[in-house]
C-alpha positions in Angstrom: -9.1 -33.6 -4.8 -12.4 -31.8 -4.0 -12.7 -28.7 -5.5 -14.0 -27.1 -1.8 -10.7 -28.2 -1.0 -8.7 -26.9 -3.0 -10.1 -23.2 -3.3 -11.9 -23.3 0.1 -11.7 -19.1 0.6 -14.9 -17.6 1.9 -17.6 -19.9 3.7 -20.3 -21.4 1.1 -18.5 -20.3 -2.4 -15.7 -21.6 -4.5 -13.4 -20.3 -6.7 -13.8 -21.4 -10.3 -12.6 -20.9 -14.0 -14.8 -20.5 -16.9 -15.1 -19.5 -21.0 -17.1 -16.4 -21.4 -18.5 -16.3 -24.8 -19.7 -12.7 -25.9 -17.9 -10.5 -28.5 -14.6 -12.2 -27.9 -13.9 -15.4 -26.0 -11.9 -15.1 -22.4 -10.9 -17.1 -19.6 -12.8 -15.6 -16.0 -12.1 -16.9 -12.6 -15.2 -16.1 -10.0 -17.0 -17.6 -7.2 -19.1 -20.5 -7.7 -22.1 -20.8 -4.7 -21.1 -23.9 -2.8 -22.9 -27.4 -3.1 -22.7 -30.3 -0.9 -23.9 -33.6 0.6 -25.0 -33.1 4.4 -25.5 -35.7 7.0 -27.8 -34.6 10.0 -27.3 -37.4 13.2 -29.8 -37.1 15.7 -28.2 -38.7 19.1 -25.8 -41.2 17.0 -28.4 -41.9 14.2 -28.7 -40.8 10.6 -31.8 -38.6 10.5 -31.7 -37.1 6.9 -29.3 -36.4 4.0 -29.8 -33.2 1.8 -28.3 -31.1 -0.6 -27.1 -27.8 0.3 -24.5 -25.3 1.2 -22.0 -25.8 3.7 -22.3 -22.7 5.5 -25.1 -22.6 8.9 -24.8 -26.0 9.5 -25.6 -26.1 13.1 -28.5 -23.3 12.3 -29.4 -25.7 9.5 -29.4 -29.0 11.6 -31.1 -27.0 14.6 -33.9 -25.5 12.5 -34.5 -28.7 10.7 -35.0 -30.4 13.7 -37.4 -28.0 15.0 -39.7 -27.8 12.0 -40.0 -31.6 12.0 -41.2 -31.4 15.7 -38.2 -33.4 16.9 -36.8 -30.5 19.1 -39.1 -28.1 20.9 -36.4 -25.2 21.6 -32.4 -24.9 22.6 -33.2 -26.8 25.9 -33.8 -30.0 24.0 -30.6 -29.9 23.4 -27.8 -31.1 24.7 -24.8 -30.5 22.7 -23.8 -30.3 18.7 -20.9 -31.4 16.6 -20.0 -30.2 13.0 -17.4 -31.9 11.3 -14.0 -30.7 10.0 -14.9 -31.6 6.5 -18.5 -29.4 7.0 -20.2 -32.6 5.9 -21.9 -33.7 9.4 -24.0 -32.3 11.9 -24.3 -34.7 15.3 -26.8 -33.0 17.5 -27.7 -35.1 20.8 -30.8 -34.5 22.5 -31.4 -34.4 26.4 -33.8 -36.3 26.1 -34.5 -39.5 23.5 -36.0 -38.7 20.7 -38.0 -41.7 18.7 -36.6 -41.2 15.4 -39.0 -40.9 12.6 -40.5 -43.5 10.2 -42.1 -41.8 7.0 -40.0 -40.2 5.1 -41.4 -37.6 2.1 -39.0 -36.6 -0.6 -40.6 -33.0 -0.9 -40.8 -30.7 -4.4 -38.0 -28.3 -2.6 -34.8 -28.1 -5.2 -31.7 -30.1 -3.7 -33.9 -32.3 -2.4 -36.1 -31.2 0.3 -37.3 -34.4 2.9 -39.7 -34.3 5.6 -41.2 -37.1 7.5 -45.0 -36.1 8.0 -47.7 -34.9 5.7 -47.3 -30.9 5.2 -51.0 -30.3 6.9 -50.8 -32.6 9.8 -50.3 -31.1 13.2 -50.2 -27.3 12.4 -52.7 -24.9 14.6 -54.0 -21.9 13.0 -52.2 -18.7 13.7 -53.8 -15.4 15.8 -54.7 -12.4 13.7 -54.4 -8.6 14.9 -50.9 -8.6 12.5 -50.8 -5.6 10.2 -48.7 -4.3 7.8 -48.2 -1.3 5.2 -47.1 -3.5 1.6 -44.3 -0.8 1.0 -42.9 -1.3 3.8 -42.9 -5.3 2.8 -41.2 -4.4 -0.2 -38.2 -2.3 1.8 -37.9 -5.3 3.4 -36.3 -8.0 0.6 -33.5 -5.3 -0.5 -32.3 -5.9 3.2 -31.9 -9.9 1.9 -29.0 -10.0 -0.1 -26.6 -7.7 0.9 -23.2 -6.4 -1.2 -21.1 -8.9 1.4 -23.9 -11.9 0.6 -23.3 -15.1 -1.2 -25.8 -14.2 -3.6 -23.7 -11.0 -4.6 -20.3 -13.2 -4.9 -22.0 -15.6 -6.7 -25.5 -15.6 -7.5 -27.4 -18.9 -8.1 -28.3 -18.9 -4.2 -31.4 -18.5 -2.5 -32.1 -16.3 0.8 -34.2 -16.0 3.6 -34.9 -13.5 6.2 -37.0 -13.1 9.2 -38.1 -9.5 10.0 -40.0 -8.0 12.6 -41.3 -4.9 10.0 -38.4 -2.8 10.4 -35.4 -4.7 10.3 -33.5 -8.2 9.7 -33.5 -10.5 12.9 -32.2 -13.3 11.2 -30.6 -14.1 7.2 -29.4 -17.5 5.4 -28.6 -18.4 2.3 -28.5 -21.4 0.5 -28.6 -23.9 -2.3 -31.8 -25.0 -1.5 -35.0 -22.8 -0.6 -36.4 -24.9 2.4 -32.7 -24.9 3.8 -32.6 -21.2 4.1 -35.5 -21.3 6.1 -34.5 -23.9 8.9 -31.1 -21.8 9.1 -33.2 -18.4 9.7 -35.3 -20.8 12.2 -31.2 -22.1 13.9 -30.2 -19.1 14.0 -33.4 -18.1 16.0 -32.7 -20.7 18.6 -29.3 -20.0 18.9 -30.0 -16.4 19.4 -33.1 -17.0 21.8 -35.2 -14.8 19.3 -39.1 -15.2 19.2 -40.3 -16.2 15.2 -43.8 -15.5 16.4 -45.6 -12.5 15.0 -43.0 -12.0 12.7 -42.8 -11.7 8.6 -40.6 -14.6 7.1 -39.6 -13.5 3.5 -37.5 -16.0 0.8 -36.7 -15.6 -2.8 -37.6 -18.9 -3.1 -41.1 -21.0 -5.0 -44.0 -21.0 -1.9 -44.4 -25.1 -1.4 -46.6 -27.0 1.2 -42.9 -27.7 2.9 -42.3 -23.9 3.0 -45.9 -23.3 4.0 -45.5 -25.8 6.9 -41.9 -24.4 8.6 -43.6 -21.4 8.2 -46.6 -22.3 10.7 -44.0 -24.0 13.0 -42.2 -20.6 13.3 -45.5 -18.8 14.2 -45.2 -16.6 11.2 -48.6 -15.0 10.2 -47.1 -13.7 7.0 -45.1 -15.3 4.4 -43.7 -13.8 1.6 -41.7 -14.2 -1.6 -40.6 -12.8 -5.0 -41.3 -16.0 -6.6 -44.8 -18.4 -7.1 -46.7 -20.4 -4.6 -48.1 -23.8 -5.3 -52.2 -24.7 -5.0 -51.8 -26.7 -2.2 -49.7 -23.7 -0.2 -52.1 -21.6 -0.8 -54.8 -23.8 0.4 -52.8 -24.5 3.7 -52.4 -20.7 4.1 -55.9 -20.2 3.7 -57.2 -22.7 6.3 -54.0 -21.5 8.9 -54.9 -18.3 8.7 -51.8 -17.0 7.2 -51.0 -14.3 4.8 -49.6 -15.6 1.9 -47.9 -13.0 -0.8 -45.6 -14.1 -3.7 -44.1 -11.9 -6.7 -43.0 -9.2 -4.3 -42.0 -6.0 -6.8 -41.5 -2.5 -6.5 -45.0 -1.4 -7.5 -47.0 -4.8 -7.0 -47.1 -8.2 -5.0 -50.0 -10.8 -4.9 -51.8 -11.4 -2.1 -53.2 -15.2 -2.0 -54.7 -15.5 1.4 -56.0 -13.0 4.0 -55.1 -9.7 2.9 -57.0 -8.0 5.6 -53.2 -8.2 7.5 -52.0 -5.5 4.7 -52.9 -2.2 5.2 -52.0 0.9 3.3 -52.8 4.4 3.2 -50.5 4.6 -0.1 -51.8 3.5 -4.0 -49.5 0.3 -3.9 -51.1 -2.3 -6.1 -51.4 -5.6 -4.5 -52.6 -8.0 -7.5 -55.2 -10.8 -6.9 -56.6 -8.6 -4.1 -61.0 -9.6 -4.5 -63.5 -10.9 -2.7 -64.1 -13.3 -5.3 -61.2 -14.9 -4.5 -61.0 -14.4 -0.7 -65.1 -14.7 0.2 
């Protein structure tokens, strides 16, 4: 028997037993973060299989969609299906939709897939976006919540879209790039606008991130974790603020820092013209 079966309790954990080994040995039962094969079927026909959590699915399906290009918004759609088992998502178009032919495994963990090259078909985004770093920092204790996943169970990843003063959207999951097509489903779902707004994750800045990113319209993108060279090099020529190790007292700023503005002594890292000019 599946162990999801047999302890299924709370969306996206399960219960589990382990040995603790510190001054004394003991038995502990806890919450394990939930990890799963997931079929996405676009109008009858497998799209994509990924890891991840089985929590969101129709946010995950929906937002996966629409950073791939295959969906434009809600209207595209016709109707959605998730399975009993939480192991399928059918969504069916109103239109058809040519199914893609490339497909890229992608450096995201639980393994990411996308079917274009990260840079192709992305605009560059409008400036006139500012924002005071503190207030960037407020913003990630708002991610992971005493009733989240991650506080159940740790080993999870979260995103968030905000517009600067509080949470529009959170996910978690398994796998970093997931998180961010859920926050993007969810958006659809809830008719809200990602453009102009901040997109924050906890997890590693890749093109793939980058990319979803510049489908949302997001002009800033921040984590607490590393980008890659080649994100950074998108972010630069899309004209998007790219920040990663977001702290307390310091963050770096990798691309156009000109959209964070302070009056405070926060210490944004990286921040030279050497770098930017």
């Amino acid at each position: 028997m599946d162990s999801s079966d047999e302890f299924r309790g709370h969306p996206g954990v399960v219960e589990a037993q382990w040995l603790e080994l510190g001054v004394e040995a003991r038995q502990v039962s806890g919450e394990l973060i939930e990890e799963a094969l997931i079929t996405i079927y676009l109008n009858g026909l497998e799209l994509a299989t990924i890891m991840g959590t089985p929590h969101q699915l129709e946010a995950l399906a929906l937002g996966f969609m629409a950073t791939e290009g295959l969906i434009g918004s809600l209207a595209d759609v016709d109707h959605t299906h998730v399975s009993a088992q939480s192991c399928c998502v059918d969504v069916w178009t109103v239109k058809h939709v040519s199914m893609p032919e490339r497909r890229i495994i992608t450096s995201g963990c639980g393994g990411g897939v996308t079917f274009d090259d990260p840079q192709s078909g992305l605009e560059m985004l409008a400036g006139g976006f500012s924002l005071d770093p503190q207030t960037l920092v407020e913003q990630f204790s708002l991610l992971q919540s005493p009733d989240s996943l991650y506080a159940r169970s740790r080993g999870v990843h979260s995103a968030g879209l905000s517009d600067g003063k509080r949470l529009l959207a959170l996910a978690e999951d398994v796998g970093r790039h997931n998180t961010i097509d859920k926050v993007l489903g969810l958006c659809l779902m809830q008719a809200i606008d990602t453009r102009g707004r901040i997109l924050l994750t906890t997890g590693r800045l890749s093109s793939e991130m980058l990319k979803k990113a510049a489908r949302m319209g997001c002009p800033l993108i921040a984590s607490r974790n590393s980008p890659t060279s080649l994100s950074v090099a998108m972010a630069r020529d899309l004209n998007i603020t790219l920040v990663g190790y977001v702290r307390r007292a310091s963050m770096r700023v990798y691309s156009h820092p000109e959209r964070l503005q302070s009056g405070s002594q926060t210490r944004v890292e990286d921040f030279s013209a050497s770098v930017f000019g």
